[in-house]
N, C-alpha and C positions, 0 to 999 in steps of 0.2 A: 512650480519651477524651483529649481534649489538655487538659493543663495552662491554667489562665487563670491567669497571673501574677500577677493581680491579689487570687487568694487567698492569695497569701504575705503577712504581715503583718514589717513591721518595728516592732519594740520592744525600747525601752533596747538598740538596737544589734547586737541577735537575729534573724534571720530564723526564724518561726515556722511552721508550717504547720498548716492543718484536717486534722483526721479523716478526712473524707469526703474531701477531692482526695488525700489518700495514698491510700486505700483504693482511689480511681478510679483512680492511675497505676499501684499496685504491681506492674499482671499486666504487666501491658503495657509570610590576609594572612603569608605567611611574609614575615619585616622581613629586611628585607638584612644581609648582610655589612660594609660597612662597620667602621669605627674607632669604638669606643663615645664617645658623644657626647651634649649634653642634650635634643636636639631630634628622636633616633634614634625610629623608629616603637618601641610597646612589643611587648612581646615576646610570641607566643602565649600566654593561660592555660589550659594543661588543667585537666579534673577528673579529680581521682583516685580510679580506681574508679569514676566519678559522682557525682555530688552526695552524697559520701558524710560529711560530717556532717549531712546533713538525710533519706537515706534509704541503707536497707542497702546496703552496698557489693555493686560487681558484679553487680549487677539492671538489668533492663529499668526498675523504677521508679525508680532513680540516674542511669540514663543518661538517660531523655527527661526528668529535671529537670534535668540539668546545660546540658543544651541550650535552657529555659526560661529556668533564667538567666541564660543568654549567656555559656555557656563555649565557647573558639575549638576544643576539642577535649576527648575523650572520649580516657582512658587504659584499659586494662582486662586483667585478666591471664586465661591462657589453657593448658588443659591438654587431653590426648588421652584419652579414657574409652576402656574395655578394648575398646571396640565399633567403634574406630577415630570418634567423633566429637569434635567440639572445641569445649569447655564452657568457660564462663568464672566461676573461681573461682580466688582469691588463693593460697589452701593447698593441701600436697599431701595432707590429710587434713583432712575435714568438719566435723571435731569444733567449730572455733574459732565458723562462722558458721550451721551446722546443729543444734549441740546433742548429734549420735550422730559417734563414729567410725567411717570406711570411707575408705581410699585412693581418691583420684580416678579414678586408672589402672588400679586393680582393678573398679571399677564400671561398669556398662553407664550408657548415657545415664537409660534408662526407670528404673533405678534411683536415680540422684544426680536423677530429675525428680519423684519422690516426696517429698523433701525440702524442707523448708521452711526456707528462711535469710531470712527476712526478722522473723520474731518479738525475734530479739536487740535486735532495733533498738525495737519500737513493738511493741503490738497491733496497731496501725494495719496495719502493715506485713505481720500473719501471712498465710500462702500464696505467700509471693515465691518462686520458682522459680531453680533454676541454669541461665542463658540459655546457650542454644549462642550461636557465633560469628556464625552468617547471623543471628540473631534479631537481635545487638548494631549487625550493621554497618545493618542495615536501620533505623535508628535514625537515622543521620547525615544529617543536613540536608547540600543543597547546599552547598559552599564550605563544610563541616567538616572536622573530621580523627579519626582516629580512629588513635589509638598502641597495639599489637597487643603484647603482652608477652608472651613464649614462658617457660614455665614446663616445659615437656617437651624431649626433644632433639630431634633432627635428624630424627625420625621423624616426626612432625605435620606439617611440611613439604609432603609432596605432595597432605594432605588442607589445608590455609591455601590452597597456590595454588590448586584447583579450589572451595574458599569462595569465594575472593577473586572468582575469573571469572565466578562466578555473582553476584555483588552489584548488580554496575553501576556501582560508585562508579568517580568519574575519577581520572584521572593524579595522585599527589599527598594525594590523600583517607586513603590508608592506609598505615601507617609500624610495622614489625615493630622488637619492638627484644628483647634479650636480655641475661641477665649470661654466657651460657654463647656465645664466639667460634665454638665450631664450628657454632651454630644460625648466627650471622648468616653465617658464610662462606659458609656451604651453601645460606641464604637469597638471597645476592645470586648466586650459581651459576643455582637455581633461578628465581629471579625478577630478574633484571640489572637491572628498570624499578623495581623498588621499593625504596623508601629503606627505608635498614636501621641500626641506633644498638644500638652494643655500651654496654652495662651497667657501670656500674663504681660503687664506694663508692672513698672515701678512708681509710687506716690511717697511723698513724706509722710510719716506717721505723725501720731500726736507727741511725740516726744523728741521730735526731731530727728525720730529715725527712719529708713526707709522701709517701707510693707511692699510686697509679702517680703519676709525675711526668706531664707534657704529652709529655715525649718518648717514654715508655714506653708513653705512651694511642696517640701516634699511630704507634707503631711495630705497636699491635694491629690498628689503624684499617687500617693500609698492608695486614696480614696476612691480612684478613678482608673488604677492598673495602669496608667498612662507610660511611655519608656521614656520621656524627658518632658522639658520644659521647653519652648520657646518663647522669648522676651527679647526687650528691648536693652540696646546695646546701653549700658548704665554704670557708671561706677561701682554701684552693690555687686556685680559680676565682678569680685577679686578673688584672688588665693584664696582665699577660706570656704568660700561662696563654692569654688569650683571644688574643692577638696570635700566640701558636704556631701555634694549632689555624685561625685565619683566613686565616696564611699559608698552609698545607695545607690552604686550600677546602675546611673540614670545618666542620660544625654543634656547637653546643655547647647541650644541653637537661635543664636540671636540678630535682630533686626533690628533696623537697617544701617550698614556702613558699607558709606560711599566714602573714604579716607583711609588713605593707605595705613598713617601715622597709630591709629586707632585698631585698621587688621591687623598689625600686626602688634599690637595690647594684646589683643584674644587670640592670636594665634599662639602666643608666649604661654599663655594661659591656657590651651589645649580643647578648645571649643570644637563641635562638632561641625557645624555650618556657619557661615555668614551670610545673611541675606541682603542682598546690592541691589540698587538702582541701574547699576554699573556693573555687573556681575566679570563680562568678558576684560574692561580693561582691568579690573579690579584685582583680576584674576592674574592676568601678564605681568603689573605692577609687581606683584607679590613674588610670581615665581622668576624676575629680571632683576633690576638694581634698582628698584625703586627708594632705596634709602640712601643711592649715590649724592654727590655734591652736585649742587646744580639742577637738579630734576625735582618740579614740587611734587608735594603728595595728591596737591590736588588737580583733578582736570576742569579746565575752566568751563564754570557753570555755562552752556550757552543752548540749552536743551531745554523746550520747551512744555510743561505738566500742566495736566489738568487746573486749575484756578482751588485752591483749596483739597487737594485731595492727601486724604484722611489713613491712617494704618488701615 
């Protein structure tokens, strides 16, 4: 069933949802490069995970809502079951969004398709299924994207590119990314056409400075063919930081903001994507008067997450 927008209810600054359209979906502009500027298109918003403060992460019901409420792209992470298929679930153990332990990569498909991850979330939500990969990518609207997050090694690979050729999506449509360099090396080997974005957080160094620096990002970038970065949204992302990464015709796409106050830092700054929790209000904010008097930046927290869940 498709989504009708028009059962989402907003109050006191909530997006809410009925019973019943949960129940009904559960089964089921890249901006230039350019000098950041105030006039710069804004930057893609993905959803993370899917519309995942309004339904359980990594489901087929998060992802065709996230596309309901006009998120530019679908993030989602992705692991290899014992069986050689590829399932999309955040952890490498069940426990966090299923309730039972059992490693992903010890499980067959028909096994981790026994499981129900959608109850954490809602009654609403009970019988949500762990989607394989063709299920997610068959989801994506024309002129969407879909950000492929490798959670396994270098061995998923040959089962991603014969997903991939079977989907249909166009040139563009689809974007592997990883924290582990030797998946994206081997990715861009294997797949030369498709954009590929190495993984990184930010730590303090020993000298009080922050690692990786821009140089050490794009030293990995240079090592691994990779066409950007993806990280976490951090203060080392300033002016210099993005003017590195643009001289060296690389992408810069960072996670996760849920804060208007803050999209619009990076979008001053010329970022390629954002990745949200909140992708669709995130999105409206941005493109309405979300910086008017009177109106916070933020939507109040009342959306209910996994216990602990992890980038």
């Amino acid at each position: 069933m498709t989504l009708d927008i028009t059962s989402l209810e907003i109050k006191g600054g909530a997006r809410r949802m009925s019973h019943h359209t949960a129940t009904d979906i559960r089964s089921g502009h890249i901006p230039g490069t350019g000098a950041a500027n105030p006039t710069r298109a804004m930057p893609a918003v993905i959803a993370h995970r899917g519309a995942a403060d309004d339904a359980p992460e990594n489901t087929l019901a998060a992802f065709k809502l996230a596309w309901q409420q006009g998120a530019d792209g679908i993030e989602g992470d992705f692991h290899l079951t014992r069986d050689g298929k590829i399932v999309c679930i955040h952890d490498t153990d069940t426990r966090r969004t299923a309730g039972r332990a059992g490693k992903v990569a010890e499980a067959t498909l028909a096994e981790l398709r026994r499981l129900d991850v959608g109850s954490w979330k809602g009654e609403q939500w009970r019988g949500a299924r762990i989607p394989t990969l063709g299920e997610v990518l068959a989801t994506v609207p024309e002129g969407k994207r879909v950000f492929i997050e490798i959670k396994s090694g270098p061995q998923i690979l040959p089962t991603l590119k014969e997903t991939l050729a079977g989907a249909g999506l166009q040139s563009g449509q689809a974007i592997v990314m990883s924290f582990d360099a030797r998946v994206i090396g081997e990715a861009k080997r294997l797949l030369p056409q498709l954009k590929a974005l190495w993984l990184t957080d930010f730590k303090a160094g020993p000298e009080a400075d922050v690692r990786p620096s821009a140089k050490e990002i794009l030293q990995t970038l240079d090592k691994t063919g990779a066409d950007g970065v993806g990280c976490r949204a951090h203060p080392a992302v300033d002016q210099a930081f993005m003017q590195a990464l643009r001289t060296a015709q690389k992408e810069v796409h960072l996670w996760t903001v849920d804060d208007v106050t803050v999209a619009k830092r990076y979008l001053q700054l010329g970022v390629d994507s954002l990745t949200s929790n909140r992708a669709g209000w995130l999105k409206q904010r941005l493109c309405s008067e979300a910086g008017a008097p009177g109106l916070s930046n933020r939507e109040p927290q009342a959306s209910n997450r996994a216990p602990g869940r992890p980038r």
